[in-house]
C-alpha positions as CSV (number, residue, x, y, z in Angstrom):
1,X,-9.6,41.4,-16.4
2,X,-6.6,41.8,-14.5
3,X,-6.6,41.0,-10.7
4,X,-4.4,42.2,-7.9
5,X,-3.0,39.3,-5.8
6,X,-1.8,40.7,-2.4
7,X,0.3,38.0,-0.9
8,X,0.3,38.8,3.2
9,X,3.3,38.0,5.0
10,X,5.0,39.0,8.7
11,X,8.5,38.1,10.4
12,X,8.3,34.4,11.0
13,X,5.9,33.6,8.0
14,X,6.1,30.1,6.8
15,X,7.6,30.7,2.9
16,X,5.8,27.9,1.3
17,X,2.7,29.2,2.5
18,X,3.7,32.7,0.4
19,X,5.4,31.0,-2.6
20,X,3.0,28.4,-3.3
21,X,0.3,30.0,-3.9
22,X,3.1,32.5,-5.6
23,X,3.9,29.8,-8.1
24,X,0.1,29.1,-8.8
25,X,-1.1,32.3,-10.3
26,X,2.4,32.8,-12.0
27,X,1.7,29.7,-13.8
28,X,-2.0,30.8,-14.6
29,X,-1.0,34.1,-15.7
30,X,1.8,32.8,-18.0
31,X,-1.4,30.5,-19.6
32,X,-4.0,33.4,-19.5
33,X,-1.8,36.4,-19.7
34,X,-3.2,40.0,-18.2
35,X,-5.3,37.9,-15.6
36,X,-3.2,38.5,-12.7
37,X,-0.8,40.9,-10.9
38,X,0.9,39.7,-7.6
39,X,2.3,41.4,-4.4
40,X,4.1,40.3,-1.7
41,X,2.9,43.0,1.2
42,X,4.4,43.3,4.8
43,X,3.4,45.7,7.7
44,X,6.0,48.2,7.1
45,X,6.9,46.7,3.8
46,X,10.8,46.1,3.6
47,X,12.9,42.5,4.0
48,X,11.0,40.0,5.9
49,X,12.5,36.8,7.5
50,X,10.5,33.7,7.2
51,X,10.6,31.0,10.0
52,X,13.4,29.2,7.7
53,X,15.2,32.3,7.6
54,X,14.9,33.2,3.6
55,X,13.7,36.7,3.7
56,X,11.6,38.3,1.3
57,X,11.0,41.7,-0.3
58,X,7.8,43.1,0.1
59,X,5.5,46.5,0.0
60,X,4.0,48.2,2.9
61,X,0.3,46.9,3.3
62,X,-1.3,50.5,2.9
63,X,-2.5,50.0,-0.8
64,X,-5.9,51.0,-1.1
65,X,-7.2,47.9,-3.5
66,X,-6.9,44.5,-3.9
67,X,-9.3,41.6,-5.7
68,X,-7.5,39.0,-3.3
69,X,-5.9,38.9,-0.3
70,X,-3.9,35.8,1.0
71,X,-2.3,35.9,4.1
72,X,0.3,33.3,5.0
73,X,0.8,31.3,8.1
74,X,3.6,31.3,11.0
75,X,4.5,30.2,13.9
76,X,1.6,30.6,16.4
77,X,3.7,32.5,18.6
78,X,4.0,35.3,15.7
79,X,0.5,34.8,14.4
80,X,-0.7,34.9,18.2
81,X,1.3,38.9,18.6
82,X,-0.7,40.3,15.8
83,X,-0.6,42.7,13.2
84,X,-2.2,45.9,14.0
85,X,-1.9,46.9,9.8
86,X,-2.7,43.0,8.3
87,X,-6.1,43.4,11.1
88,X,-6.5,46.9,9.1
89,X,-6.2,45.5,5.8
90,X,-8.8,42.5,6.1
91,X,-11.4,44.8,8.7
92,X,-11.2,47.5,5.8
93,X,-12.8,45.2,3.2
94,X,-10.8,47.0,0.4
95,X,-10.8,43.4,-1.3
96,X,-12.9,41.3,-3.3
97,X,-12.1,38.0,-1.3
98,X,-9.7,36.7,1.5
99,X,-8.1,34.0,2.5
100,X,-5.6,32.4,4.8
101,X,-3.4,29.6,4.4
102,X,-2.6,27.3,7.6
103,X,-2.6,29.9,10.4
104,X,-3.0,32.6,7.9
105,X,-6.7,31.9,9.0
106,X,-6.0,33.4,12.6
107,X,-5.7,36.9,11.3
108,X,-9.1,36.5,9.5
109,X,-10.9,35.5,12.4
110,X,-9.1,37.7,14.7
111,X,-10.5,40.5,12.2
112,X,-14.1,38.8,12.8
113,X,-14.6,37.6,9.5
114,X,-15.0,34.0,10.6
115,X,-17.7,34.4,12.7
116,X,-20.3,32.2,12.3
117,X,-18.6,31.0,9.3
118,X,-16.9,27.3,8.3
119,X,-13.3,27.6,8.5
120,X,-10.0,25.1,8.4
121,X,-6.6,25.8,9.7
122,X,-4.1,22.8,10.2
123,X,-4.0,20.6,12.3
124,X,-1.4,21.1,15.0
125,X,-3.2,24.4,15.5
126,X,-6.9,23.5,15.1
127,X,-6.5,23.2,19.3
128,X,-5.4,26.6,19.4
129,X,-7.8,28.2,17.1
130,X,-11.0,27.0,18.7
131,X,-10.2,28.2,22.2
132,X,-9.1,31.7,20.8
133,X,-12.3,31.9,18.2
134,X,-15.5,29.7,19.5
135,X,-17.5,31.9,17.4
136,X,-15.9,29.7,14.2
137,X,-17.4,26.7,12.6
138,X,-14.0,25.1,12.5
139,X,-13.6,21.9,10.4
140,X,-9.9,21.1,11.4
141,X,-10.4,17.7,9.2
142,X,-10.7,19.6,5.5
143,X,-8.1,20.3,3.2
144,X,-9.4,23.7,1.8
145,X,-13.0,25.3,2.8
146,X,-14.8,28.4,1.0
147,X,-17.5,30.0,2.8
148,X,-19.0,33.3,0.5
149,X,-15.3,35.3,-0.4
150,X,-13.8,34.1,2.4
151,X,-11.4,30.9,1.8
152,X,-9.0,28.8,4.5
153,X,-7.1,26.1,4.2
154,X,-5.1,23.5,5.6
155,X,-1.1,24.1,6.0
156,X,1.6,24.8,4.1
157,X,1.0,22.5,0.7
158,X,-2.5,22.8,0.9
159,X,-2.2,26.6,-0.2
160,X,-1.3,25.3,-3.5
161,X,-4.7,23.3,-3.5
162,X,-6.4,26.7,-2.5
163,X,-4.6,28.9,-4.9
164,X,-5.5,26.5,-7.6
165,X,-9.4,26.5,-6.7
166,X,-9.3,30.4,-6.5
167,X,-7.7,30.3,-10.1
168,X,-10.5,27.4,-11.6
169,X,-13.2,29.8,-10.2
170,X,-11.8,33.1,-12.0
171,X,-10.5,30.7,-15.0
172,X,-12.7,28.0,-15.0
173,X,-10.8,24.1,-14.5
174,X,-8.6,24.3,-17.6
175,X,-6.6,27.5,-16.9
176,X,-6.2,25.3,-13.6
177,X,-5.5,22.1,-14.7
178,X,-2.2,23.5,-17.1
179,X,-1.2,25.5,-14.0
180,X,-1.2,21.9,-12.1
181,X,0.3,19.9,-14.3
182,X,3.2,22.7,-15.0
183,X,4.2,22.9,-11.3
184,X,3.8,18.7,-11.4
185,X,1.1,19.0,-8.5
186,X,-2.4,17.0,-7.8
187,X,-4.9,19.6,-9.3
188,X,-7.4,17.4,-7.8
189,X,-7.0,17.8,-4.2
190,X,-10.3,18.6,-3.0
191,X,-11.4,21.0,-0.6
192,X,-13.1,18.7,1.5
193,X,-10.7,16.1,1.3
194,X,-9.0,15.1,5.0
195,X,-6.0,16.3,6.0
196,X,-6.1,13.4,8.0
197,X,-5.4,11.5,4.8
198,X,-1.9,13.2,4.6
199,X,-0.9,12.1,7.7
200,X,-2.2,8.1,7.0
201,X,0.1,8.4,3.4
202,X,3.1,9.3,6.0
203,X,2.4,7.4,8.9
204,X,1.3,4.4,6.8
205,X,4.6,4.0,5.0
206,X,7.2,3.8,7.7
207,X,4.6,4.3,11.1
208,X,3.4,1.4,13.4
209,X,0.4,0.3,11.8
210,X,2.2,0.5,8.0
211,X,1.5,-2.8,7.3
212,X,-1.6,-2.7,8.7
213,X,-2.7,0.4,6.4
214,X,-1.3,-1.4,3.3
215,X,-4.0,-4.5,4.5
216,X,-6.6,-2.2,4.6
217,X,-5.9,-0.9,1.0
218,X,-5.8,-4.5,-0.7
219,X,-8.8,-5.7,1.6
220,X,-10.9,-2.3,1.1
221,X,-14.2,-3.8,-0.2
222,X,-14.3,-6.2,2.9
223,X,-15.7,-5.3,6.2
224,X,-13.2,-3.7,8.2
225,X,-14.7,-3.0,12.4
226,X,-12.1,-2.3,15.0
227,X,-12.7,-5.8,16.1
228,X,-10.9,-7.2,13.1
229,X,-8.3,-4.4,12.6
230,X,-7.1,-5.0,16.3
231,X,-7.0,-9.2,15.7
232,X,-4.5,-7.9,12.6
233,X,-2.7,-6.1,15.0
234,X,-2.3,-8.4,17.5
235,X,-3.7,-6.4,20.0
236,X,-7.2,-5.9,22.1
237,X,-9.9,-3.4,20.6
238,X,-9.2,-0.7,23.3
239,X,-5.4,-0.6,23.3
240,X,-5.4,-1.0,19.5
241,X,-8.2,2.2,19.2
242,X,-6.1,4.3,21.4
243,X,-2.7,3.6,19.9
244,X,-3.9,3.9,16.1
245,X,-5.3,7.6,17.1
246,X,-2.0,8.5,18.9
247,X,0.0,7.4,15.9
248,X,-2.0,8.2,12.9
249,X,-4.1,11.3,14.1
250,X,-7.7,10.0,13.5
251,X,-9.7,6.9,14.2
252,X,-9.5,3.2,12.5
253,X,-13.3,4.3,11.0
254,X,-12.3,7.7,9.8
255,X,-9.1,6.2,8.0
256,X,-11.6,3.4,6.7
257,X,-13.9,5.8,5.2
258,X,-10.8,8.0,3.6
259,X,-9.0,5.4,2.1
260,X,-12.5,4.0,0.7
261,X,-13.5,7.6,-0.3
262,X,-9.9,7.8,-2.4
263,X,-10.3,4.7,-4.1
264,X,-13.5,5.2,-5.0
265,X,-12.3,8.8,-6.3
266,X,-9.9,7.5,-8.7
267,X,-12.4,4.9,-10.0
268,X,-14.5,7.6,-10.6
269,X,-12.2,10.0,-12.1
270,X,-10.8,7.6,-14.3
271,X,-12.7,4.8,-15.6
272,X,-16.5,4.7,-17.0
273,X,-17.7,1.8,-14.5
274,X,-21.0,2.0,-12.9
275,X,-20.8,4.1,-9.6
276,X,-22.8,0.9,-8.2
277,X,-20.0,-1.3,-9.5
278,X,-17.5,1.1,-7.7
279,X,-19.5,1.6,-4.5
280,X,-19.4,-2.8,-4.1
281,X,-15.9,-2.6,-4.7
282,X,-14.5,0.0,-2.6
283,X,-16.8,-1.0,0.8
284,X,-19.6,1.1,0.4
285,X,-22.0,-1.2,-0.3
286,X,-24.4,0.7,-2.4
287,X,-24.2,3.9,-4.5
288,X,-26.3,5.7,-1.8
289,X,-24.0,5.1,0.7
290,X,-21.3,6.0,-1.3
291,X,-22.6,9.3,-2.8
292,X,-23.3,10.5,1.0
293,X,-19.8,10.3,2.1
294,X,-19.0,12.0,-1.4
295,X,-21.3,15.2,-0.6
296,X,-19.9,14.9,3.2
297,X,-16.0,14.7,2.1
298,X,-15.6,16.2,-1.2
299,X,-18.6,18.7,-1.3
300,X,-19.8,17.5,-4.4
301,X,-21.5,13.7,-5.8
302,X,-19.6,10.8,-7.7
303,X,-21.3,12.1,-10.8
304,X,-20.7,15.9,-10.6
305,X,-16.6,14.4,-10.2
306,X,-17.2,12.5,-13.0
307,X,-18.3,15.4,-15.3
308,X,-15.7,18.1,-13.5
309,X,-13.1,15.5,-14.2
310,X,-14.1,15.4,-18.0
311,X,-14.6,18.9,-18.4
């Protein structure tokens, strides 16, 4: 069955936001061929100019159909004016699912759709969003949410990690997993994965608490409180809570619990060790513990990872 992709975009759209997911379903549909056509649609159709400046071509939105509909994010200042035919588009419900990538997400819950439904947007704008939409379950913290046909995710490279889990649930996780490893991506980037773990892989390389980070990692089966994390860094609990947050974007016990959750990911992805064995050594203590934080982060347990990953 072949399905029409309408990629949304307006003057000041961010381009990776349109040609990732762009590249995704090219790749799927040169491994599954006839599953997918794809549109780039504009109000008014014509050249539009990106935030970087590259323009693209792209249709007038007045199409009567499409199975998906992705709109791409912008600047908030753009996204923020509106788009009388993009709020046409997603209110007519001429489309199987939706979906917005970074502040893409805006124009569905300007449309209403997100009402009383969980949503992500990025980060910077996750401020933004809840003051304009209350009515939102917004979880700025996850990588990529799906609530019924209505999908968000976080910015600009995380529309790849959406477009590849809209193309594992029409494909199933093969079609997906070629389509990753083609455009020599992560196909495993969970939904619920934090975004926040992004920004401790930047600010842990080259940031103020680098070294500290790299600590954490070798040290991650050990108890680590904010106590012991501010004696490392040479500074009192307070100042050292309060800095970390400023530089890193989250607190010293919600980077804990990532980098724990990633370890124990990849152990669990790639070997056969018992998930006790893995909760001991990533800091979890026991497999309870561990498969909580799972469910929590990932939307799934260690085992149903386990058998997704072998599929």
């Amino acid at each position: 069955m072949r399905r029409d992709i309408a990629i949304v975009v307006f003057p000041g759209f961010q381009l990776l936001d349109a040609a990732g997911p762009i590249a995704v379903f090219e790749m799927a549909e040169r491994f599954r061929p006839d599953s997918y056509t794809i549109a780039v649609v504009a109000p008014g159709g014509g050249v539009v100019r990106s935030s970087s400046g590259v323009c693209l071509t792209a249709e007038p939105v007045g199409r009567a159909r499409f199975d998906t509909v992705i709109v791409a994010g912008g600047t908030l200042a753009k996204v923020e004016e509106g788009e009388p035919e993009i709020a046409a588009l997603l209110g007519g419900e001429t489309w199987r699912r939706a979906a917005g990538v970074c502040s893409g997400a805006f124009f569905l819950a300007e449309a209403g759709l997100l009402d009383d439904r969980l949503a992500t947007t990025h980060w910077a704008a996750a401020g933004r969003f809840r003051e304009l939409y209350p009515k939102v379950r917004l979880d700025a913290d996850r990588m990529f949410i799906r609530d019924g046909k209505l999908w968000t995710s976080a910015g600009i490279s995380a529309g790849i990690d959406l477009a590849l889990a809209l193309v594992e649930d029409d494909l199933g996780p093969g079609i997906a997993r070629r389509a990753a490893q083609q455009l020599v991506v992560y196909q495993r980037r969970h939904g619920g994965q934090s975004q926040y773990s992004v920004l401790v892989e930047q600010g842990g390389k080259t940031g103020r608490f680098g070294e500290l980070i790299g600590w954490m990692r070798a040290r991650i089966a050990e108890p680590m409180t904010v106590e012991r994390l501010a004696e490392r860094a040479a500074m009192s609990p307070r100042n050292f809570s309060r800095a970390f947050v400023a530089e890193i974007g989250a607190t010293p016990a919600k980077v804990v619990e990532g980098l724990r959750l990633e370890a124990a990911r990849i152990a669990v992805e790639t070997s056969h060790l018992h998930l006790d064995h893995i909760a001991a050594s990533t800091g979890f203590g026991d497999s309870n513990r561990m498969r909580r934080a799972f469910v929590r982060s990932f939307g799934m347990s260690p085992q149903s990872l386990r058998r997704s990953t072998n599929d």
